[in-house]
C-alpha angles and dihedrals in degrees: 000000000000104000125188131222127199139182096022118166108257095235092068125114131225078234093053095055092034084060093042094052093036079067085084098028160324113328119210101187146320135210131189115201124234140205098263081223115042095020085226111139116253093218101258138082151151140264120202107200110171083213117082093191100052084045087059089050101051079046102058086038109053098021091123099358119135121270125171090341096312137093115242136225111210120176135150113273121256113232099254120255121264 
């Protein structure tokens, strides 16, 4: 399952929300993404988890809980758009 994060602090590391979804499962990878000029995150990323069900979990769990002083919005990602 592709989840979406959204408002995360800009001082957080891939390594920081890697550790804070792997709490309800196995993580397979997690990107956020950067401004291409000056490398600084733009506040919003993805997390890649193979179980569904744990996906759903860390979902209903950390959709608006606090991470690096700001509330998150986790939803599942939407397939982009062709």
């Amino acid at each position: 399952m592709n989840i979406y994060v959204a408002n995360i602090s800009f001082r957080a590391s891939e390594s920081e929300l890697k550790d804070l979804f792997a709490q309800y499962g196995e993580v397979s990878s997690v990107k956020i993404l950067k401004d291409r000029e000056t490398n600084r995150s733009r506040g919003f990323g993805f997390v890649e988890m193979p179980n569904d069900e744990q996906g759903r979990a860390a979902i209903a769990a950390l959709n608006g809980a606090e991470f690096g002083q700001r509330n998150l919005v986790v939803k599942e990602a939407l397939p982009p758009k062709k």
